[in-house]
VEXDREN-2710 file (C-alpha; in Angstrom, 1 decimal):
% VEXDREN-2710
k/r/px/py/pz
1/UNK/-31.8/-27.5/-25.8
2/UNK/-28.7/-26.8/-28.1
3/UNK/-29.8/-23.1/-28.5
4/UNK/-29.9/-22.6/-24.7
5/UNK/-26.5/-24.4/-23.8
6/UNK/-24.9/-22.3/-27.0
7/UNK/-26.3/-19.1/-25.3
8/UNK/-24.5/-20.4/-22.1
9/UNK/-21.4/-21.0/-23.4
10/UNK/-21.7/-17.3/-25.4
11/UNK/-22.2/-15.5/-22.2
12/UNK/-20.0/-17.4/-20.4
13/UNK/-17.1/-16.9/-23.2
14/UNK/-18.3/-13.3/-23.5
15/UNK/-18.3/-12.9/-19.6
16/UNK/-14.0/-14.3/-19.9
17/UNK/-13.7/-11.8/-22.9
18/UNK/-14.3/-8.9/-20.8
19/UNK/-13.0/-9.7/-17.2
20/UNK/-9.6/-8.9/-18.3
21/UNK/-10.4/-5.1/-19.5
22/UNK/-12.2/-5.2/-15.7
23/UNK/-8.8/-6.6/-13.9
24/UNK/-6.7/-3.7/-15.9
25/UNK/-8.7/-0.9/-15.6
26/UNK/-9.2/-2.2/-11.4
27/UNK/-5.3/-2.4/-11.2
28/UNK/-4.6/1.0/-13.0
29/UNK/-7.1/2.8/-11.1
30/UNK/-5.6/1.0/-7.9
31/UNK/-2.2/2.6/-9.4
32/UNK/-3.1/6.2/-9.8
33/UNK/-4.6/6.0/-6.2
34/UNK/-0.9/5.3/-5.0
35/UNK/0.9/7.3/-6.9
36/UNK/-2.0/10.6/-5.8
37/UNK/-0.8/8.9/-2.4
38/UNK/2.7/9.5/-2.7
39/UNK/1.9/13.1/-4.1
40/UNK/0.2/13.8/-1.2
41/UNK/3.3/12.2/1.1
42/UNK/5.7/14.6/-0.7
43/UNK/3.4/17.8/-0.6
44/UNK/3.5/17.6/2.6
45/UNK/6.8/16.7/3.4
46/UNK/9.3/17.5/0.9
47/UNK/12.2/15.5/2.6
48/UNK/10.5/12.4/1.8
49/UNK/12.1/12.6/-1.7
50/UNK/15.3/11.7/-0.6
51/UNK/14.0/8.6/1.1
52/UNK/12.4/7.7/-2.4
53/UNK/15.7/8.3/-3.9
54/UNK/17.9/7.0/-1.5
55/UNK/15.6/3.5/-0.8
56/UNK/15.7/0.2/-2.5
57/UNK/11.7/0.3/-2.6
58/UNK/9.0/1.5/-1.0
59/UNK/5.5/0.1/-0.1
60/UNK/2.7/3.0/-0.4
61/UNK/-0.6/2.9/1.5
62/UNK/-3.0/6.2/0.0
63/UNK/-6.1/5.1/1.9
64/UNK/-6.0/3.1/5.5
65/UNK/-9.1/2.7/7.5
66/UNK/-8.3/2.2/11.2
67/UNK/-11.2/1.6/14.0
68/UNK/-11.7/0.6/17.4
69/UNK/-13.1/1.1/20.8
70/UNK/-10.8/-0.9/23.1
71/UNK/-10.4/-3.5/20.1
72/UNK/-9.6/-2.2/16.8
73/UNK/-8.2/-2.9/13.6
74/UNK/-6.7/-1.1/10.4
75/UNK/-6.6/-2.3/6.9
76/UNK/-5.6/-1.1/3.4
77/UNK/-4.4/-1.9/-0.2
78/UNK/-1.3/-0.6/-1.6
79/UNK/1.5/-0.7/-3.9
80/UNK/5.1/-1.7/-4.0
81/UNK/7.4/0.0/-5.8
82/UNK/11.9/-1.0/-6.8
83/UNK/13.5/2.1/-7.2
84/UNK/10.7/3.7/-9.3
85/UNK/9.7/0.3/-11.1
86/UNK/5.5/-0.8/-10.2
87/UNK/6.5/-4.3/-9.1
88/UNK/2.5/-5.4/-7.2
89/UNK/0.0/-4.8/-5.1
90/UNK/0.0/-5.3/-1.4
91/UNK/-2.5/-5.6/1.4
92/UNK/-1.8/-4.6/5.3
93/UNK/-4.3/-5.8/8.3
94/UNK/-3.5/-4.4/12.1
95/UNK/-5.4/-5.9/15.0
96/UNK/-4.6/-4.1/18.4
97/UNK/-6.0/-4.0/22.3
98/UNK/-5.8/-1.1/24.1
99/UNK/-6.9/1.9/25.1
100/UNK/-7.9/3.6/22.0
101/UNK/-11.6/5.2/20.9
102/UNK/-12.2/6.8/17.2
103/UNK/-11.6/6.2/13.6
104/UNK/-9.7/7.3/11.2
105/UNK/-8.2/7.2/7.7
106/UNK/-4.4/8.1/6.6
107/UNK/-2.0/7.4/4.3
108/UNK/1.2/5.4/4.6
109/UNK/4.4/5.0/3.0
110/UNK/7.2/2.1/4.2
111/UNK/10.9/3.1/2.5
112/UNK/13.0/-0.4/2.3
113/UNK/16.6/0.4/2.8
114/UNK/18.3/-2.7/1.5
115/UNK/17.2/-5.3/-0.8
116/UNK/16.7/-8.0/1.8
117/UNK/14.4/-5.8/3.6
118/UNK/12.3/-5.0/0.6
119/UNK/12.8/-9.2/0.0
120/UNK/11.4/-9.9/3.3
121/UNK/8.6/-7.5/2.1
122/UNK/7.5/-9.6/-0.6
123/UNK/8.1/-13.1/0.8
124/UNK/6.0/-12.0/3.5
125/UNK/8.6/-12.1/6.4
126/UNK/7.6/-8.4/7.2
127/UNK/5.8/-7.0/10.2
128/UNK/6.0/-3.6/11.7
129/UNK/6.7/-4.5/14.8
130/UNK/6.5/-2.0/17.9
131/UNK/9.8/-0.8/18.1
132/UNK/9.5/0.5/14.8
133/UNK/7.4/3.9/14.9
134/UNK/5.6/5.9/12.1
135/UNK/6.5/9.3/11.4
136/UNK/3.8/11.8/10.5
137/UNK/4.6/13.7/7.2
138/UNK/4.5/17.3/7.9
139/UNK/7.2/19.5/6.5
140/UNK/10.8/18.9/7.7
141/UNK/9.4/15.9/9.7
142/UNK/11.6/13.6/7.4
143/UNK/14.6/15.5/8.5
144/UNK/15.4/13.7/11.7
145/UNK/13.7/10.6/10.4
146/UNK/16.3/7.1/10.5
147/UNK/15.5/4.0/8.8
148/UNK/15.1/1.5/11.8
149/UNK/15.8/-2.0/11.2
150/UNK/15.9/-1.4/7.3
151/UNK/12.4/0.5/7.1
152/UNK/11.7/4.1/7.7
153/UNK/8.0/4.5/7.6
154/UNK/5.6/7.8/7.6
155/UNK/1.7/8.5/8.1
156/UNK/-0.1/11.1/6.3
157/UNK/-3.6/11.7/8.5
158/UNK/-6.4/12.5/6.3
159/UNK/-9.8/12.2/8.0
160/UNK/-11.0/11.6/11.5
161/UNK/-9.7/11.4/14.9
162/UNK/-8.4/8.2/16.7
163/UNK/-7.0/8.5/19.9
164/UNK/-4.7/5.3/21.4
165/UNK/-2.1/3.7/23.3
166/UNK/-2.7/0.0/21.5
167/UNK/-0.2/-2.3/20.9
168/UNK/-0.3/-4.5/17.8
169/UNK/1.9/-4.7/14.8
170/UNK/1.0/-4.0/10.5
171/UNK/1.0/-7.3/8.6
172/UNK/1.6/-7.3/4.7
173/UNK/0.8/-9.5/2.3
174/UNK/2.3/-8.9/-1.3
175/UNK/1.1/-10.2/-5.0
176/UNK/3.2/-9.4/-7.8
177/UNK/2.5/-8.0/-10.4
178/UNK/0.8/-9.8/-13.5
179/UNK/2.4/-9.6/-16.9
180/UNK/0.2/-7.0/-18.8
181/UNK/-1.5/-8.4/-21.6
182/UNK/0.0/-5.8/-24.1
183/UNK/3.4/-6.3/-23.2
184/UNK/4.2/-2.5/-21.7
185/UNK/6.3/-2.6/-19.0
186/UNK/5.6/-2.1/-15.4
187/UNK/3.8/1.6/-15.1
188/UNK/6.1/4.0/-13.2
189/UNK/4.9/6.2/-11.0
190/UNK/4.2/10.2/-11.3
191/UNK/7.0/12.2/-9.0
END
């Protein structure tokens, strides 16, 4: 009985040991995927630079599924970014009726203008609402792009077809970033 609860409490202690390494290597891998997103964003629309310069933060999305047939729906992970500094991980959900058929995946990038609206980001006060429209990145779309109510945001389609006239609005919800266990700072991204 003592040699089968000690082989319990090894695994389970070994199983702890190792779930860290896991968590890392998930949220670097998660990190690389944004920051090949926001390649991609400025590849094909070199103008976005100055929104990355320019913004307080942004919020990139590399890989969005959306879906629907009358009812659909759109979700994705991402990360937020101060100025250039990797501050945590966010999610976004969209839930829309309409007329819309198709799926489709795409990347998306939200420039915060000012600190509160980057604030409101993170505290979970933000919603794209639908007043506020997406851009797609092609080259020189960025040019006549305005921030609108503190957020300028742009689409990068990558596969699929959807076609739609839905209504419904992007929620976020944002975890910081944890403390990495080797003390590094926050990983910046590749530009």
């Amino acid at each position: 009985m003592k040699n089968k609860t000690r082989n319990i409490a090894l695994a389970v202690s070994s199983l702890i040991a190792v779930l860290p390494v896991f968590t890392v290597q998930a949220a670097e891998e998660d990190l690389a995927e944004c920051q090949q997103g926001v390649s991609d964003l400025l590849k094909a629309d070199s103008g976005l630079q100055k929104f990355m310069d320019n913004s307080t933060g942004y919020a990139v999305f590399p890989n969005v599924g959306k879906g629907g047939l009358i009812v659909g729906g759109a979700h994705g992970k991402g990360c937020v970014f101060e100025k250039t500094n990797f501050v945590g991980h966010a999610t976004m959900s969209q839930a829309s009726i309409g007329a819309q058929v198709g799926g489709q995946t795409f990347a998306e990038i939200i420039f915060f203008e000012t600190p509160a609206a980057l604030a409101d980001f993170k505290s979970g006060k933000f919603e794209v609402s639908a007043d506020v429209s997406a851009v797609a990145a092609r080259e020189g779309a960025s040019a006549a792009a305005n921030y609108k109510e503190g957020v300028a945001v742009f689409t990068l389609p990558k596969k699929g077809l959807m076609a739609q006239a839905a209504v419904g609005g992007q929620k976020f919800k944002f975890e910081p970033a944890p403390m990495e266990p080797t003390g590094r700072p926050a990983p910046k991204p590749n530009q």
